[in-house]
SEDRENZA-903780 format. One record per residue: residue number from 0; x, y, z of N, C-alpha, C in turn. Coordinates in Angstrom, 3 decimals. Each point is the difference from the previous one (the first is absolute). Layout:
% residues N
+------+----------+----------+----------+----------+----------+----------+----------+----------+----------+
: resi :      n.X :      n.Y :      n.Z :     ca.X :     ca.Y :     ca.Z :      c.X :      c.Y :      c.Z :
+------+----------+----------+----------+----------+----------+----------+----------+----------+----------+
:  NUM :        X :        Y :        Z :        X :        Y :        Z :        X :        Y :        Z :
...
+------+----------+----------+----------+----------+----------+----------+----------+----------+----------+
//
This chain:
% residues 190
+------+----------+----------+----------+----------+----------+----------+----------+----------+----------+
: resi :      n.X :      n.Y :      n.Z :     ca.X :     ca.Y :     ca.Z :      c.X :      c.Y :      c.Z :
+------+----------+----------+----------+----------+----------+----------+----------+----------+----------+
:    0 :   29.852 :  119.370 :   81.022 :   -0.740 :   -1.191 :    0.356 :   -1.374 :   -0.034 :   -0.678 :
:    1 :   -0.672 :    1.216 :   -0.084 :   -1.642 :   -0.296 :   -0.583 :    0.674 :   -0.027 :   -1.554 :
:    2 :    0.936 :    0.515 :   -0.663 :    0.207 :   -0.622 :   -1.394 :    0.322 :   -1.163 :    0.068 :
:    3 :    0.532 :   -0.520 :    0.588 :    0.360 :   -1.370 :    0.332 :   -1.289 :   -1.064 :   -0.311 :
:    4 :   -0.673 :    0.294 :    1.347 :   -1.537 :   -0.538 :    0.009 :   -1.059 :    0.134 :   -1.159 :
:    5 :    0.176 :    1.330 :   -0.260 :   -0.835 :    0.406 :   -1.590 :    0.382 :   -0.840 :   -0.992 :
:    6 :    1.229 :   -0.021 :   -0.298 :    0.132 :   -0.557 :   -0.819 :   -0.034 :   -1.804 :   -0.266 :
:    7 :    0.377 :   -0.228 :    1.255 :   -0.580 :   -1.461 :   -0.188 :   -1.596 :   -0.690 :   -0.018 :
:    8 :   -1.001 :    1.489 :    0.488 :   -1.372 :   -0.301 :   -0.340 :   -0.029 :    0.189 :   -1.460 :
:    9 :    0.925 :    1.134 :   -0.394 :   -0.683 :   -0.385 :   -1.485 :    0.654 :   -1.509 :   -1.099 :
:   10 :    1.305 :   -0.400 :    0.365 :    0.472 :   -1.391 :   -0.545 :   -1.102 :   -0.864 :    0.357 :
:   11 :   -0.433 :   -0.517 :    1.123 :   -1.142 :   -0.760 :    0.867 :   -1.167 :    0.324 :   -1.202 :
:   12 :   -0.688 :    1.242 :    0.342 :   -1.025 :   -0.219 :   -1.389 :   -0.007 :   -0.206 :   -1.250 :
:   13 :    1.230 :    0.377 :   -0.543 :    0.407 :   -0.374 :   -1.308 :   -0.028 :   -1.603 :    0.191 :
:   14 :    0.646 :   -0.315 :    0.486 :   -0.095 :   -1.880 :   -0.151 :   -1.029 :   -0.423 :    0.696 :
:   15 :   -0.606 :    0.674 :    0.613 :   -1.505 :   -0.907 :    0.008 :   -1.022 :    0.119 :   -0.926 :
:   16 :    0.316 :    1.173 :   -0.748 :   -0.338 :    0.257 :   -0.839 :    0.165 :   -0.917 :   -1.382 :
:   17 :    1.298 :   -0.053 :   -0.070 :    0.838 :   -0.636 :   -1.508 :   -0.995 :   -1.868 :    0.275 :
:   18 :    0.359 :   -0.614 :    1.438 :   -0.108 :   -0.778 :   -0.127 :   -1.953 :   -0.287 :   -0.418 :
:   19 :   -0.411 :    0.618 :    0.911 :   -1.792 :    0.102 :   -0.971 :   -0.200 :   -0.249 :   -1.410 :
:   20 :    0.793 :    1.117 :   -0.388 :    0.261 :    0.160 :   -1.744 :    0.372 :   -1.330 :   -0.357 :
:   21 :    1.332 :   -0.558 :    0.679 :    1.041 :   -1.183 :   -0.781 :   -1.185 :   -1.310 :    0.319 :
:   22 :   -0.675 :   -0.247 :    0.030 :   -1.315 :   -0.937 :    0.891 :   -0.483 :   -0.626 :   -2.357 :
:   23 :    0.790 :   -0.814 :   -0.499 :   -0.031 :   -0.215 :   -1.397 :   -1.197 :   -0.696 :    0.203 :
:   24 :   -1.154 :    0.724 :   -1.071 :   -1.328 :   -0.987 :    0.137 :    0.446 :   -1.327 :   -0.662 :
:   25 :   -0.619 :   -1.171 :    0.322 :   -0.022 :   -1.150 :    0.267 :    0.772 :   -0.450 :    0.898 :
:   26 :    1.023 :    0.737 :    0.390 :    0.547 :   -0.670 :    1.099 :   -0.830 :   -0.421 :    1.683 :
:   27 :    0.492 :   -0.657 :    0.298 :   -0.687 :   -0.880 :    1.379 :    0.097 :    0.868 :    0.620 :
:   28 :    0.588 :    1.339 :    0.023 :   -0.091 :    1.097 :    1.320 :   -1.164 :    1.208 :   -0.640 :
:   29 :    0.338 :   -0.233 :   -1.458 :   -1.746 :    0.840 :   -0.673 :   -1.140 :   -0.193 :    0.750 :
:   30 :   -0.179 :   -1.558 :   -0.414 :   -0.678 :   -0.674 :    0.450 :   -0.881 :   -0.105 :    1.306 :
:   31 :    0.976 :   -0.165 :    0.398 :   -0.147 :   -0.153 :    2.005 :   -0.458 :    1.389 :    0.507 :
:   32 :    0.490 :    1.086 :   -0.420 :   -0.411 :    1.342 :   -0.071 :   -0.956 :    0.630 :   -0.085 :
:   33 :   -0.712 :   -0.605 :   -1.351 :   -1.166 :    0.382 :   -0.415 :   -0.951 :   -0.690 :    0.727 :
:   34 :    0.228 :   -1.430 :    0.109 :   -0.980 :   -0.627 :    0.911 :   -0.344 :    0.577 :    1.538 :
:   35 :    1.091 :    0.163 :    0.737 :    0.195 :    0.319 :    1.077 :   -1.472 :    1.257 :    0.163 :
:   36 :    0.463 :    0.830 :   -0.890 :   -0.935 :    1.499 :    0.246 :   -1.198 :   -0.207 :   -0.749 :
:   37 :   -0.114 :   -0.149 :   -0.781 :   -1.388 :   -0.688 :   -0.990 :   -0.854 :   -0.553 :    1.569 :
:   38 :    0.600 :   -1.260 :    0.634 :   -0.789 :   -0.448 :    0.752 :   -0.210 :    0.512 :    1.492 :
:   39 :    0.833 :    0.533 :    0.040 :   -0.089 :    0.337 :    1.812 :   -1.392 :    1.194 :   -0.612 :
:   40 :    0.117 :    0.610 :   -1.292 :   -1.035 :    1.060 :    0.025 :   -1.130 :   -0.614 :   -0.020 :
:   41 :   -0.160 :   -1.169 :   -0.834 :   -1.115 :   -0.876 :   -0.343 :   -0.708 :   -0.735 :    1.627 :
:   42 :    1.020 :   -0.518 :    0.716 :   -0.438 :    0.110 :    1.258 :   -0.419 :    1.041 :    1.253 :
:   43 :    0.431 :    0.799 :   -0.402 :   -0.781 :    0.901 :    1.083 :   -1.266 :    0.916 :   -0.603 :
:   44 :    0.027 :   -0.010 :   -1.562 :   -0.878 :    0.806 :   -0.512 :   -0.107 :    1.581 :   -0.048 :
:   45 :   -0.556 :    0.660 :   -0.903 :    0.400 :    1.299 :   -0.132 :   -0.853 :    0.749 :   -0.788 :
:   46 :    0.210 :    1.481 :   -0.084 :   -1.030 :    0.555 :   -0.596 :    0.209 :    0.282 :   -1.803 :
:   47 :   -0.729 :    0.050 :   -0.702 :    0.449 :   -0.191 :   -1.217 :   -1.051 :    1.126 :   -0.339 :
:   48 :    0.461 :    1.153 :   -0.121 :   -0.358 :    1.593 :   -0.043 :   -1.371 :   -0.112 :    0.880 :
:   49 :   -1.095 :    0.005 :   -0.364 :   -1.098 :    0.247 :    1.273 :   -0.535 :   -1.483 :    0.190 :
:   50 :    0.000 :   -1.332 :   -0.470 :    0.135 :   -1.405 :    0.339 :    1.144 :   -0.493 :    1.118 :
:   51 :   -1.014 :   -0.443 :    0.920 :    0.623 :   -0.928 :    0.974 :    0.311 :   -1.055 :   -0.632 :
:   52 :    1.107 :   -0.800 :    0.072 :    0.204 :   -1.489 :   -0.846 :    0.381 :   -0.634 :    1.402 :
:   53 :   -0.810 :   -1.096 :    0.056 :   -0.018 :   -0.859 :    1.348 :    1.421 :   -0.586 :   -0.351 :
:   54 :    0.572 :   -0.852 :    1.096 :    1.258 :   -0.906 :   -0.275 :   -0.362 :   -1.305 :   -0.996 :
:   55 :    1.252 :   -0.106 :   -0.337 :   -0.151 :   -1.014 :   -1.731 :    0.960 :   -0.744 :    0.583 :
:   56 :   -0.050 :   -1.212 :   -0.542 :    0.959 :   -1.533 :    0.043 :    1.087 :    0.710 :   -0.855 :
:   57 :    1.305 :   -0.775 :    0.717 :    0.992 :    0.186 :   -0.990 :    0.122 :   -0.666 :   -1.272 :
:   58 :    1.226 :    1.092 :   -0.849 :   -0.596 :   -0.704 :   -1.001 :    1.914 :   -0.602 :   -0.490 :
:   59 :   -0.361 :   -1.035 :   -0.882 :    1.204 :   -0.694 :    0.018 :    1.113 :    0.313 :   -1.426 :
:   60 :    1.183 :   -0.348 :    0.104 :    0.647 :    0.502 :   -1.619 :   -0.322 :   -0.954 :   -0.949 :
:   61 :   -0.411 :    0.443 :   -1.169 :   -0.239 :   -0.916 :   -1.237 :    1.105 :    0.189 :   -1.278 :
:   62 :    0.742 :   -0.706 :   -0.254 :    1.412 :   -0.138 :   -1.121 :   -0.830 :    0.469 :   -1.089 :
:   63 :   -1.349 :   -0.808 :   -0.070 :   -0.483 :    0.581 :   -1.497 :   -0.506 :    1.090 :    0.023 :
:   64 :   -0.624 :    0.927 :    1.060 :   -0.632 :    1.575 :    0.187 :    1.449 :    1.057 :   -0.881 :
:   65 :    1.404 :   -0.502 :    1.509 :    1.180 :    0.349 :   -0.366 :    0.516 :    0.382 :   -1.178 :
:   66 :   -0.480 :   -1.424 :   -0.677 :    0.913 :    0.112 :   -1.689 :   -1.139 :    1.028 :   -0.650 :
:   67 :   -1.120 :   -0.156 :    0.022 :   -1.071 :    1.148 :   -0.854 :    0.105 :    1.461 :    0.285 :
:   68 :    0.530 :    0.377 :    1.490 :    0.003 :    1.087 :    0.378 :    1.459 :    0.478 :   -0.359 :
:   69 :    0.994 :   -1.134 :   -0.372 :    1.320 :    0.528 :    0.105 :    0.076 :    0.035 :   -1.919 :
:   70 :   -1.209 :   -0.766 :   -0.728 :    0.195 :    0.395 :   -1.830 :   -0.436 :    1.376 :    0.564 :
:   71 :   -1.288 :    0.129 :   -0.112 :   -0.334 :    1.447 :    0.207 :    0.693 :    1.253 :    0.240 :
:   72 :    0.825 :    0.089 :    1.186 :    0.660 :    0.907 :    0.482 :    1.179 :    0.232 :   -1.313 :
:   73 :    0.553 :   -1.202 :   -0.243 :    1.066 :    0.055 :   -0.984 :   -0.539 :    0.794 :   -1.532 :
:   74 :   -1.218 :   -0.530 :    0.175 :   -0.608 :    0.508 :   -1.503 :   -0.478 :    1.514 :    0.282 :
:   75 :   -0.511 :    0.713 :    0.768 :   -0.115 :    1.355 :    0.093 :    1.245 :    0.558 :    0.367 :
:   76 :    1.145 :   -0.372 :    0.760 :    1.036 :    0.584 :   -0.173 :    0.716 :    0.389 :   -1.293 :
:   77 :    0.023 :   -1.712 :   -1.127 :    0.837 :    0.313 :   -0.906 :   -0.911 :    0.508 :   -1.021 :
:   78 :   -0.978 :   -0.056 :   -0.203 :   -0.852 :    1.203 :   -0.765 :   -0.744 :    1.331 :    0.285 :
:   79 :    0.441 :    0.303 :    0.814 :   -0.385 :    1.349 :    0.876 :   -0.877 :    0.379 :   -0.065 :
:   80 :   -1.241 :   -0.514 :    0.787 :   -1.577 :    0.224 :    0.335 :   -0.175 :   -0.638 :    1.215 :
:   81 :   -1.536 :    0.578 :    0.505 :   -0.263 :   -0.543 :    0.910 :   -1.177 :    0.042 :    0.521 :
:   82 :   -0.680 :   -1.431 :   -0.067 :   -1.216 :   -0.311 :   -0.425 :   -0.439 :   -1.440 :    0.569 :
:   83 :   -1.034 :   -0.367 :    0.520 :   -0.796 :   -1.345 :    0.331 :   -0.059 :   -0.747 :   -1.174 :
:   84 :    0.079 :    0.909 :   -1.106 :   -0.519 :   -0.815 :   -1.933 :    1.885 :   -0.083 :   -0.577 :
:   85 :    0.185 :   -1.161 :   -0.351 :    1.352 :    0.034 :   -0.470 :    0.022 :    0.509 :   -1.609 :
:   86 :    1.214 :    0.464 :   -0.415 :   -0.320 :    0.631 :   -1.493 :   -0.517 :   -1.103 :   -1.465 :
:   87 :   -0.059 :   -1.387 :    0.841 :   -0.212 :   -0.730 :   -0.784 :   -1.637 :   -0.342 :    0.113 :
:   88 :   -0.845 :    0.554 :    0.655 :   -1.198 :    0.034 :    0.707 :   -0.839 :   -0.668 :    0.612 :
:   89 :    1.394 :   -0.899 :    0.856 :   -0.278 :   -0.764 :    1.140 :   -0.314 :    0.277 :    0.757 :
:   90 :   -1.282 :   -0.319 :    1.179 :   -0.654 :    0.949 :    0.879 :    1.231 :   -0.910 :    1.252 :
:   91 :   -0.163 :    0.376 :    1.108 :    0.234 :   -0.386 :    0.830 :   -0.421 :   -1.659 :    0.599 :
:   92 :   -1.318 :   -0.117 :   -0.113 :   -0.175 :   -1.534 :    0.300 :    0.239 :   -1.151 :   -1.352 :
:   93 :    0.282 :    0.656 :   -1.146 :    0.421 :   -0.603 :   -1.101 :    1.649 :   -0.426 :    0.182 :
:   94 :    0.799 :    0.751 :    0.635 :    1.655 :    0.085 :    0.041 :   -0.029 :   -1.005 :    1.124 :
:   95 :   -0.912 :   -0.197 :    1.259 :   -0.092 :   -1.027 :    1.016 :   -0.195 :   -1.211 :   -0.148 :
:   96 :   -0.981 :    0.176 :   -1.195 :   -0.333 :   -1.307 :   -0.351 :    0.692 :   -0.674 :   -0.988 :
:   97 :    0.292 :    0.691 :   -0.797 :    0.888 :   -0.524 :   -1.042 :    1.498 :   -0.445 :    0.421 :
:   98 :    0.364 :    0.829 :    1.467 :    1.181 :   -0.770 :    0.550 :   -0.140 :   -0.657 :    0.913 :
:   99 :   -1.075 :   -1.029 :   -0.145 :    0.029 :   -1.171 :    1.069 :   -1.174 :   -0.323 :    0.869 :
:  100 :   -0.416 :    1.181 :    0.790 :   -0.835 :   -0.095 :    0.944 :   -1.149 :   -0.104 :   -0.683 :
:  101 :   -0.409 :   -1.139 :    0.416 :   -1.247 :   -0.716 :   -0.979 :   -1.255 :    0.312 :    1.191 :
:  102 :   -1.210 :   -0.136 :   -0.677 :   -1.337 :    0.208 :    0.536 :   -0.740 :   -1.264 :    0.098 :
:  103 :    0.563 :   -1.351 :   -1.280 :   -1.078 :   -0.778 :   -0.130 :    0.706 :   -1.206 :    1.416 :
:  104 :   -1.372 :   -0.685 :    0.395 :    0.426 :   -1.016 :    1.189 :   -0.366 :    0.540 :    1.077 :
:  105 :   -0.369 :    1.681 :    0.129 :    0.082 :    0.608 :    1.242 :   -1.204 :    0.864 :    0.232 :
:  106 :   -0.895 :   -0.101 :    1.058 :   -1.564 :    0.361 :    0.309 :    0.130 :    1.140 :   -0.131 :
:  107 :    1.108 :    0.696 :    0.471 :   -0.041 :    1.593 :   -0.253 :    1.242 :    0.701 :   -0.429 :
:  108 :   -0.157 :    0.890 :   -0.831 :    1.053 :    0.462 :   -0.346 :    0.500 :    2.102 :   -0.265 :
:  109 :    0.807 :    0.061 :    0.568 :   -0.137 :    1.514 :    0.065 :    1.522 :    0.492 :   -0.139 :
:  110 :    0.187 :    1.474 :   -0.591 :    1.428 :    0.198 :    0.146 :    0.232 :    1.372 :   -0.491 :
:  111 :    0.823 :    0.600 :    0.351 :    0.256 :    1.634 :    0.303 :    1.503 :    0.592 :   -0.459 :
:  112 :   -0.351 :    1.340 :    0.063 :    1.385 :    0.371 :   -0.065 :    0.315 :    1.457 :    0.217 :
:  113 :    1.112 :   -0.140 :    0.747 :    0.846 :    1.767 :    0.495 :    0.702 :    0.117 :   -0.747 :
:  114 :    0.394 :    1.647 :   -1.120 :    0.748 :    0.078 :   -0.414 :    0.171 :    1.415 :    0.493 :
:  115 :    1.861 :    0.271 :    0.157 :    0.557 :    1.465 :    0.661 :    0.974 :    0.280 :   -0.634 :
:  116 :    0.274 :    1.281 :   -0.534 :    2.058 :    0.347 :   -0.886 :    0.278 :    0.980 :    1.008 :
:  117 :    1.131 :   -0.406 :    0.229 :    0.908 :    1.404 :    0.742 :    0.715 :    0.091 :    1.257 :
:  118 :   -0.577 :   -0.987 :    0.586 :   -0.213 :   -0.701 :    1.327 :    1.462 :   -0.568 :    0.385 :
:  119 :    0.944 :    0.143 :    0.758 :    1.476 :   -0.177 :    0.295 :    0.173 :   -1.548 :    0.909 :
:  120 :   -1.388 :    0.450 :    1.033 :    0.129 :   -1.214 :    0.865 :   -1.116 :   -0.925 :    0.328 :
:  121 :   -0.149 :   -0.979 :   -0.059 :   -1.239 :   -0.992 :    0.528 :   -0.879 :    0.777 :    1.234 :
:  122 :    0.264 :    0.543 :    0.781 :   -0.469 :    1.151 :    0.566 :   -0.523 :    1.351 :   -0.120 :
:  123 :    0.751 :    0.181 :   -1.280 :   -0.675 :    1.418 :   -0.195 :   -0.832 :   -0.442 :   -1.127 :
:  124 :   -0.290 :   -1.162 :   -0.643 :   -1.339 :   -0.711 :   -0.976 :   -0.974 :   -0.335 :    0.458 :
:  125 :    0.480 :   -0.676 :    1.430 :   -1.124 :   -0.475 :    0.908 :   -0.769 :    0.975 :    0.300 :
:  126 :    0.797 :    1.077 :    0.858 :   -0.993 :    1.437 :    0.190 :   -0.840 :    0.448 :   -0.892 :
:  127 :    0.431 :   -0.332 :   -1.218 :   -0.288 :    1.275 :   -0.734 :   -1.600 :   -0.532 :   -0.883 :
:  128 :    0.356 :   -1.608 :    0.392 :   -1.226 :   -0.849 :   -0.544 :   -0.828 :   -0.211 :    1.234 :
:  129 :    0.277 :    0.447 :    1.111 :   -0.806 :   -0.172 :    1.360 :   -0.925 :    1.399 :   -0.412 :
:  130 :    0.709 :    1.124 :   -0.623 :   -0.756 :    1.018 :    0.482 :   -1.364 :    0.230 :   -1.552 :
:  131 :    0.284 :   -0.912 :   -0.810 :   -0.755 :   -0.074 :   -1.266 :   -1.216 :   -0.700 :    0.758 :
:  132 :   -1.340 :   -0.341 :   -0.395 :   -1.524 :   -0.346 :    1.163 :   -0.028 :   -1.464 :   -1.516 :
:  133 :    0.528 :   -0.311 :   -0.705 :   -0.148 :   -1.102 :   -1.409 :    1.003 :   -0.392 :    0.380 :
:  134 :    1.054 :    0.412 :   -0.034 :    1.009 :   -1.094 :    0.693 :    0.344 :   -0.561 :    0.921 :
:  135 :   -0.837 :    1.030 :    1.112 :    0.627 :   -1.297 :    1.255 :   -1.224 :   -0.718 :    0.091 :
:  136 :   -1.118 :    0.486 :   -0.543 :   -1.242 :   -1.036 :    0.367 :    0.563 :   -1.209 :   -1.140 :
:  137 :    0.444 :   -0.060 :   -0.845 :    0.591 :   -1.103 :   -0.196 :    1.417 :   -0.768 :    0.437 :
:  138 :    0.666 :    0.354 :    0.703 :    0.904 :    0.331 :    1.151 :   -0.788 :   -1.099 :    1.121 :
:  139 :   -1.082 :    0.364 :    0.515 :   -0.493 :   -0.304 :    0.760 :   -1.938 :   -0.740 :    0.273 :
:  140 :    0.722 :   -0.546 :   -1.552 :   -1.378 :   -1.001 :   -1.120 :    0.133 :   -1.111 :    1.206 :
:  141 :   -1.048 :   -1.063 :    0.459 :   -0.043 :   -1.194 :    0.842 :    0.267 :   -1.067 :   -0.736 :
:  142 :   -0.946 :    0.290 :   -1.348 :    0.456 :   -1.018 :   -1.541 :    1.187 :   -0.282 :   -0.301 :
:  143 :    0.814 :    1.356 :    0.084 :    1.197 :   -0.430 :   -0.437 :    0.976 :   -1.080 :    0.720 :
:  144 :    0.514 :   -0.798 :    0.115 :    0.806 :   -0.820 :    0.539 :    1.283 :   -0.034 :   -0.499 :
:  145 :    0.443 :   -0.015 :   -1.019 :    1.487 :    0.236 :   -0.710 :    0.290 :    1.283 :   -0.334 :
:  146 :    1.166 :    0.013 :   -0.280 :    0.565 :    1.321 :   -0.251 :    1.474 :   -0.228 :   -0.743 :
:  147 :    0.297 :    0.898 :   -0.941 :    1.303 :    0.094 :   -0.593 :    0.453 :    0.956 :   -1.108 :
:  148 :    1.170 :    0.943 :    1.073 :    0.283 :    1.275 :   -0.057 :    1.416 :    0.043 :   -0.984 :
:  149 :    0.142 :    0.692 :   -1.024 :    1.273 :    0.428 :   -0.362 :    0.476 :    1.900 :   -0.502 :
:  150 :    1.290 :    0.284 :    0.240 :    0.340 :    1.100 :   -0.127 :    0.848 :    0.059 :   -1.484 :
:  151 :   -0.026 :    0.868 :   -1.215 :    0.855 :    0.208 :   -0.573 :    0.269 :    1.254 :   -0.390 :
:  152 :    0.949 :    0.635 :    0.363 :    0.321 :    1.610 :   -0.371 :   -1.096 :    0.526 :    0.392 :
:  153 :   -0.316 :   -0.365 :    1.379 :   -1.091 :    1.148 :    0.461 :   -1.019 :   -0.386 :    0.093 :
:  154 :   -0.700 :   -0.642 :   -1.064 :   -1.629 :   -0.398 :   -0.381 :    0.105 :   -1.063 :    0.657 :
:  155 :   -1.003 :    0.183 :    0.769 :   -0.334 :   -1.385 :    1.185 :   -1.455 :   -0.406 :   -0.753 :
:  156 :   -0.076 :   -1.832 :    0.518 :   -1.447 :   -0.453 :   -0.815 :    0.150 :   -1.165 :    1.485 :
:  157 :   -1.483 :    0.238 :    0.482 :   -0.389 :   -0.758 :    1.132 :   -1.352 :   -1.083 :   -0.828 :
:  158 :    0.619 :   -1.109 :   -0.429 :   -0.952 :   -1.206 :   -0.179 :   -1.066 :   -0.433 :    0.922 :
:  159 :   -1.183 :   -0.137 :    0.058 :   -0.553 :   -0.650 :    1.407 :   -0.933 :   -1.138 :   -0.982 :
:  160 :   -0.135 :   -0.937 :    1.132 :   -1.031 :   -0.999 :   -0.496 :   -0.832 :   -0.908 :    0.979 :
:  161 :   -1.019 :   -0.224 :   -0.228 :   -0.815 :   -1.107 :    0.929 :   -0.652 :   -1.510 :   -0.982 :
:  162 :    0.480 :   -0.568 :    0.776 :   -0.460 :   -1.449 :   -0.941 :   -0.680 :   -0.910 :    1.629 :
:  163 :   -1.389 :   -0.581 :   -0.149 :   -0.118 :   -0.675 :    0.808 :   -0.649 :   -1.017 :   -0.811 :
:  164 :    1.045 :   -1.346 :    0.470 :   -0.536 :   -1.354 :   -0.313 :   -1.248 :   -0.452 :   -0.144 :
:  165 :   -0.676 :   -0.978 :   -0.643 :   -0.857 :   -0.594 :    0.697 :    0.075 :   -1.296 :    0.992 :
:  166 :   -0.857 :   -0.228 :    1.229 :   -0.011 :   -1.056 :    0.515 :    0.823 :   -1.291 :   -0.245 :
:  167 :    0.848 :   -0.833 :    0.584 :    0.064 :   -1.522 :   -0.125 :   -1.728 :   -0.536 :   -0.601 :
:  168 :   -0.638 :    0.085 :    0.456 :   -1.832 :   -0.635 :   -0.258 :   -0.425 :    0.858 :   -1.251 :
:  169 :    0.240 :    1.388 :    0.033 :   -0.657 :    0.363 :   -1.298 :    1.270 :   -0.462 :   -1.411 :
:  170 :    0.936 :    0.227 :    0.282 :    0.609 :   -0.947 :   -1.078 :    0.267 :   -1.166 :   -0.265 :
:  171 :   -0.903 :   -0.944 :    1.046 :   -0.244 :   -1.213 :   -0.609 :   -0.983 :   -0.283 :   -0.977 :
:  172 :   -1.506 :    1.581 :    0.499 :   -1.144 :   -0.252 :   -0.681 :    0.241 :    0.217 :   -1.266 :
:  173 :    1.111 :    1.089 :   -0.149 :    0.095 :    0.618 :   -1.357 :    0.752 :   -1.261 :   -0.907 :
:  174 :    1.000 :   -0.817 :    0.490 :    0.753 :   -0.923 :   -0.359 :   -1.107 :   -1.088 :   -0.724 :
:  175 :   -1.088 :   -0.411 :    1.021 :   -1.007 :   -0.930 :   -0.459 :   -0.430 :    0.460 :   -0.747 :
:  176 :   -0.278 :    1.059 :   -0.419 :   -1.410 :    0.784 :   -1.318 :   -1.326 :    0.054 :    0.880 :
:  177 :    0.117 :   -0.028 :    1.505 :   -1.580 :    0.057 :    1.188 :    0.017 :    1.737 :   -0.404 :
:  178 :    1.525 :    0.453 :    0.267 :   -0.252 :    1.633 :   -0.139 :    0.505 :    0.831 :   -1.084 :
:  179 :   -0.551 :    0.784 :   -0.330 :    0.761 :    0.904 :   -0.718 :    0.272 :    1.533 :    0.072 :
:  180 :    1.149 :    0.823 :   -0.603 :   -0.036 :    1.227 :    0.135 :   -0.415 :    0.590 :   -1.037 :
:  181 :   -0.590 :    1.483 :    0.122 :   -0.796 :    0.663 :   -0.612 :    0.112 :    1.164 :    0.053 :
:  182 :    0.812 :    1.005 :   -0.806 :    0.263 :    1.414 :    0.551 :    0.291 :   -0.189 :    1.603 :
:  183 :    1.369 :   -0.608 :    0.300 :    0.532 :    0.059 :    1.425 :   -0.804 :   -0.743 :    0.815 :
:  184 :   -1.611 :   -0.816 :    0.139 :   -0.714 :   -0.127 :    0.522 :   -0.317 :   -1.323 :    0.288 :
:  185 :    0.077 :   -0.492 :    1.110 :   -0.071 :   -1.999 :   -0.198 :   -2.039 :   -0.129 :   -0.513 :
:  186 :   -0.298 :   -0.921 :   -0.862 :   -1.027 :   -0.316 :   -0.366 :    0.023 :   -1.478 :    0.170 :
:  187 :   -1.330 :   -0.548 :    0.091 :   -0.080 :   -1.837 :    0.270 :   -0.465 :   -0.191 :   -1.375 :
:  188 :    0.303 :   -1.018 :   -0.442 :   -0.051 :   -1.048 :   -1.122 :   -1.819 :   -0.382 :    0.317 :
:  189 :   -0.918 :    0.341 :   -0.368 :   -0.883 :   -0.652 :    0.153 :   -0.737 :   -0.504 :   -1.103 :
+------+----------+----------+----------+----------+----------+----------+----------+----------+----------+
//
């Protein structure tokens, strides 16, 4: 009987296991996954090596973070390095920007990134970037508001980004030529 029992704890962890693993980034259960723990941490707040990080707004999935984090991952996988600088010597907010997530139109603009190889499960990346004091404080940035995570052969790339609008009223001023921007900064037309 305890082989019996033994052995069905170890089938049980194997497939809770497999299924963690089988979790295909971009898929809607990636997804939902990553969000899920990203934010419940972001809401209760946590220590990020000797930094207290107060609780942070959740933050939401972005298709275009996704696709930058999911070239990336693909590109250090299939050229075997692993690096924030791509071999083509794209920095990181250059590969963001150049795939989409634009800065201009928007009062503020900010954006980040986790990168991990080796890592089996969305769980054991999360940890392992919880226990880094640079990654989860960006993990657990207030700026950040978007996010978009992909896995390929291991190398995980966590996109983050913050874009905040300006006003209905300040983009009318800017619309009229009353205001203008200036290094990120509203200025009056005088």
């Amino acid at each position: 009987m305890k082989k019996i029992l033994l052995l069905c704890l170890l089938i049980f962890t194997f497939l809770a296991g497999t299924k963690t693993f089988a979790q295909k980034s971009g898929s809607a259960e990636f997804k939902r996954a990553f969000l899920e723990r990203i934010n419940s941490i972001r809401a209760a707040g946590c220590n990020c090596g000797t930094t207290r990080m107060a609780p942070a707004p959740p933050l939401t999935w972005n298709n275009i973070l996704e696709h930058t984090a999911r070239g990336h991952a693909w590109d250090m996988a299939n050229n075997n390095y692993f690096s924030h600088t791509s071999k083509n010597g794209l920095s990181m907010e250059d590969r963001i920007v150049f795939g989409g997530y634009y800065f201009n139109g928007y009062k503020s603009f900010e954006v980040g990134e986790n990168i991990a190889f080796g890592q089996s499960t969305i769980d054991i990346v999360m940890d392992e970037w919880l226990k880094s004091e640079g990654h989860c404080k960006n993990l657990m940035n207030p700026s950040f508001k978007e996010i978009g995570v992909a896995e390929n052969h291991k190398y995980w790339v966590q996109d983050f980004g913050g874009r905040e609008s300006f006003t209905p009223e300040q983009q009318k001023l800017i619309r009229s030529g009353q205001m203008h921007v200036v290094q990120g900064k509203l200025t009056s037309h005088d």
